[in-house]
C-alpha positions as CSV (number, residue, x, y, z in Angstrom):
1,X,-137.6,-135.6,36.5
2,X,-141.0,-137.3,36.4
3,X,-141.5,-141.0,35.8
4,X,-140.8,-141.7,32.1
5,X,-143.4,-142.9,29.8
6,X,-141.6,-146.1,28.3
7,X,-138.2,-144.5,26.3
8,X,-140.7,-141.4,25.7
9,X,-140.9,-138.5,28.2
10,X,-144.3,-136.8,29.2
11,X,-145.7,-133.4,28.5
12,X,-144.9,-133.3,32.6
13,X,-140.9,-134.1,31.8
14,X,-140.3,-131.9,28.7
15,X,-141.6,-129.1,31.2
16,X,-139.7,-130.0,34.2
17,X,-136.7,-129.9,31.8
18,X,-137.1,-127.0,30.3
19,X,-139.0,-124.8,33.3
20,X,-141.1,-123.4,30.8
21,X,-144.7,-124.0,30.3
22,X,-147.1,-126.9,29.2
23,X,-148.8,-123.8,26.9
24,X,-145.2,-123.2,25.1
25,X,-144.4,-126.7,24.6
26,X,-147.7,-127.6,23.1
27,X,-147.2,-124.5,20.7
28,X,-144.1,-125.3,19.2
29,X,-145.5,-128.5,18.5
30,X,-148.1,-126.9,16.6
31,X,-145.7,-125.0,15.2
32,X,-143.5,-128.3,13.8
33,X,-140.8,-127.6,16.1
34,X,-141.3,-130.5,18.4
35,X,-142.3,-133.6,17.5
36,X,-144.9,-135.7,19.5
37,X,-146.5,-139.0,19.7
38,X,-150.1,-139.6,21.3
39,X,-150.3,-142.8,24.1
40,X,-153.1,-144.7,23.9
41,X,-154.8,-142.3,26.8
42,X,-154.4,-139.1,24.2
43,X,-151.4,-137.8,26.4
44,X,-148.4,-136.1,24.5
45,X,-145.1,-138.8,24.5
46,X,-141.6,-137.0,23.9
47,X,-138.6,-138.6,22.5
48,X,-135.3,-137.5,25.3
49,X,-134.0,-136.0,21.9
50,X,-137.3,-133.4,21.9
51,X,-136.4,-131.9,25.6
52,X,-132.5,-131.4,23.9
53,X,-134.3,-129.4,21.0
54,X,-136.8,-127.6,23.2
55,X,-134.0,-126.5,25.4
56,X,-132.1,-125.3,22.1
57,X,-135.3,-123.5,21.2
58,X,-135.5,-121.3,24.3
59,X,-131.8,-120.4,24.3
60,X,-132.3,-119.3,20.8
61,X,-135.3,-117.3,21.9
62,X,-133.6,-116.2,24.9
63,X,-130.9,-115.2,22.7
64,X,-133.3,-113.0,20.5
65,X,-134.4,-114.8,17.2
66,X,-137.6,-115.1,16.0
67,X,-139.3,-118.1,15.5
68,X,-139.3,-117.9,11.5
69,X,-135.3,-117.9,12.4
70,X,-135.5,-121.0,14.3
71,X,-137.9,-122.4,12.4
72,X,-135.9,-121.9,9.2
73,X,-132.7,-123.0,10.8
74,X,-134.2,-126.2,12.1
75,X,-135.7,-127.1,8.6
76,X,-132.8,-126.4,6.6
77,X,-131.8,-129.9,6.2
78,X,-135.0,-131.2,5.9
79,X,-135.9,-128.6,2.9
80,X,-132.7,-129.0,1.3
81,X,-131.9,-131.0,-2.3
82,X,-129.1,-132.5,-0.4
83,X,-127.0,-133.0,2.1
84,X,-124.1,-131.3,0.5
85,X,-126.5,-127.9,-0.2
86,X,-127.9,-128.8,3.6
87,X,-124.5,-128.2,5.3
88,X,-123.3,-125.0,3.0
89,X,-126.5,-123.7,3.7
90,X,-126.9,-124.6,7.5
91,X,-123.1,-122.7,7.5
92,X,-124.1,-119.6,6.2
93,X,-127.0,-119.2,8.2
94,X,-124.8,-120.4,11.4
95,X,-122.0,-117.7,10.4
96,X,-124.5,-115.1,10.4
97,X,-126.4,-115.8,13.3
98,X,-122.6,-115.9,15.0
99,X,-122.1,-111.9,13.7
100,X,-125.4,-111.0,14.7
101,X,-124.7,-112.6,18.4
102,X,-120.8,-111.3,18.6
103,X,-122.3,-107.4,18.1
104,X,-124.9,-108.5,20.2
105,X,-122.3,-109.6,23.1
106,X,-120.7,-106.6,22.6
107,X,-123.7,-103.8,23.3
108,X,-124.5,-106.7,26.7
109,X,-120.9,-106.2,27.3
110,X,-120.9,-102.5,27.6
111,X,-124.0,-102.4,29.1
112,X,-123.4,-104.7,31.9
113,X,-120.3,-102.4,32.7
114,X,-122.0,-99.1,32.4
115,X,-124.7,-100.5,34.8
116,X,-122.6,-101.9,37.3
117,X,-120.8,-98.6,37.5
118,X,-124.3,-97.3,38.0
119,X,-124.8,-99.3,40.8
120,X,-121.5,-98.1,42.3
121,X,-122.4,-94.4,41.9
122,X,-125.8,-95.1,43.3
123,X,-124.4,-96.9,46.6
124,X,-122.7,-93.7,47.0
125,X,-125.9,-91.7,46.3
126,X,-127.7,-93.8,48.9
127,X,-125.0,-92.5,51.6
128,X,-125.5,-88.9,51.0
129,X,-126.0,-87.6,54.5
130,X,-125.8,-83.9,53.8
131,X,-130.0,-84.5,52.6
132,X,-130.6,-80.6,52.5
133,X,-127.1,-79.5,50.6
134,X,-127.9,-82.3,48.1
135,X,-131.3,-80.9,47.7
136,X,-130.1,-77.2,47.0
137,X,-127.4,-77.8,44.9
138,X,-128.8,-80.7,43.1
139,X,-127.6,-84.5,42.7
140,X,-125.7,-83.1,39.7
141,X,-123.2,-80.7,41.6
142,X,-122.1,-83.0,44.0
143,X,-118.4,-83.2,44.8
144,X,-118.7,-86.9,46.0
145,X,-119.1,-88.2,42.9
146,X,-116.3,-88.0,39.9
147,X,-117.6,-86.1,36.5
148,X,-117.1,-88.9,34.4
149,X,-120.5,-90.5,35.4
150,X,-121.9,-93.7,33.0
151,X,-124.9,-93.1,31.1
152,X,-127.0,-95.3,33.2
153,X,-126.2,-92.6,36.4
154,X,-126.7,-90.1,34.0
155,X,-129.8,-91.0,31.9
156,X,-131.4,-92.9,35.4
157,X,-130.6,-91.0,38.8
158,X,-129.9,-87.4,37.5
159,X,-132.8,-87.6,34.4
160,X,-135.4,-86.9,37.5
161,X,-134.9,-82.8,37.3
162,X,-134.8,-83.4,33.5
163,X,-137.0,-80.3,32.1
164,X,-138.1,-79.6,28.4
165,X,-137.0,-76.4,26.9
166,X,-139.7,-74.9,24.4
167,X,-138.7,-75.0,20.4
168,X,-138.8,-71.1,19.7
169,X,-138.7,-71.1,16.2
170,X,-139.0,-67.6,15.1
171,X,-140.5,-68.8,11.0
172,X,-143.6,-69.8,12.7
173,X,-145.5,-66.9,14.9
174,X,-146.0,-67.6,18.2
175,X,-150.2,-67.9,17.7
176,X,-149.5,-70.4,15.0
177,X,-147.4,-72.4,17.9
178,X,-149.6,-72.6,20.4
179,X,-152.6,-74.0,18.0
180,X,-150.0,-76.7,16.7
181,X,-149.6,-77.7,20.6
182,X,-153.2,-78.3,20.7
């Protein structure tokens, strides 16, 4: 970390810390989420408990809210009639930020497998050594791979030969279709 300013850390430091950018930090300070003093020089000074909240901040971010939800979540105490209606308040919002991220964790969960078994089927794709067979019978008759194949496989790898099939609708005559298409 760069030489500290005194007990404050620099615009330099808080990015350092947090490896994001001098153009982030300085908007969430116009934003109210960080707090900064000016030195006599007009540079930005940082209390150490600023690069603890801008790191906060980005893992929120990182972890999907919005800045209104951070925003609001930092304030509560601040914007509260008391401490008492502060911590109930701060709970609720906590518990269902905590839902929000379980379901989230869940679909990563899922995901992360179905991808990694996409990756397995794919090393096997990338072994194929009978090119022309593959070719003529397509990716999705081989007999190297098992039928159960994870939607990433499926939706990825075998979505290339993926065709459209026309909507025949027989309530709206065919001349009718084709100016619709238009």
């Amino acid at each position: 970390m760069a030489k500290r300013a005194g007990n404050f850390l620099t615009l330099k430091d808080m990015i350092q810390g947090s490896g994001c950018t001098p153009r982030t930090v300085r908007y969430y300070e116009r934003q109210g989420l960080l707090s900064a003093t000016r030195s006599s020089g007009g540079h930005r000074l940082f209390l150490p408990t600023e690069l603890e909240r801008l790191n906060f901040i980005i893992s929120l971010r990182e972890a999907g809210w919005s800045l209104e939800e951070i925003t609001s979540l930092l304030s509560i105490r601040s914007r509260a009639d008391g401490d008492r209606d502060a911590a109930r308040e701060l709970t609720e919002e906590i518990a269902g930020h905590i839902d929000r991220l379980k379901q989230k964790i869940e679909v990563l969960t899922k995901l992360h497998a179905d991808l990694q078994e996409t990756r397995r089927f794919l090393v096997v794709c990338s072994q194929c050594t009978d090119e022309d067979k593959r070719l003529a019978a397509g990716c999705e008759n081989c007999e190297r791979l098992p039928a159960d194949q994870p939607a990433g496989f499926r939706l990825t790898w075998l979505a290339e030969g993926r065709r459209t099939t026309e909507f025949d609708d027989p309530a709206i005559p065919a001349d009718e279709a084709a100016r619709k298409e238009r």
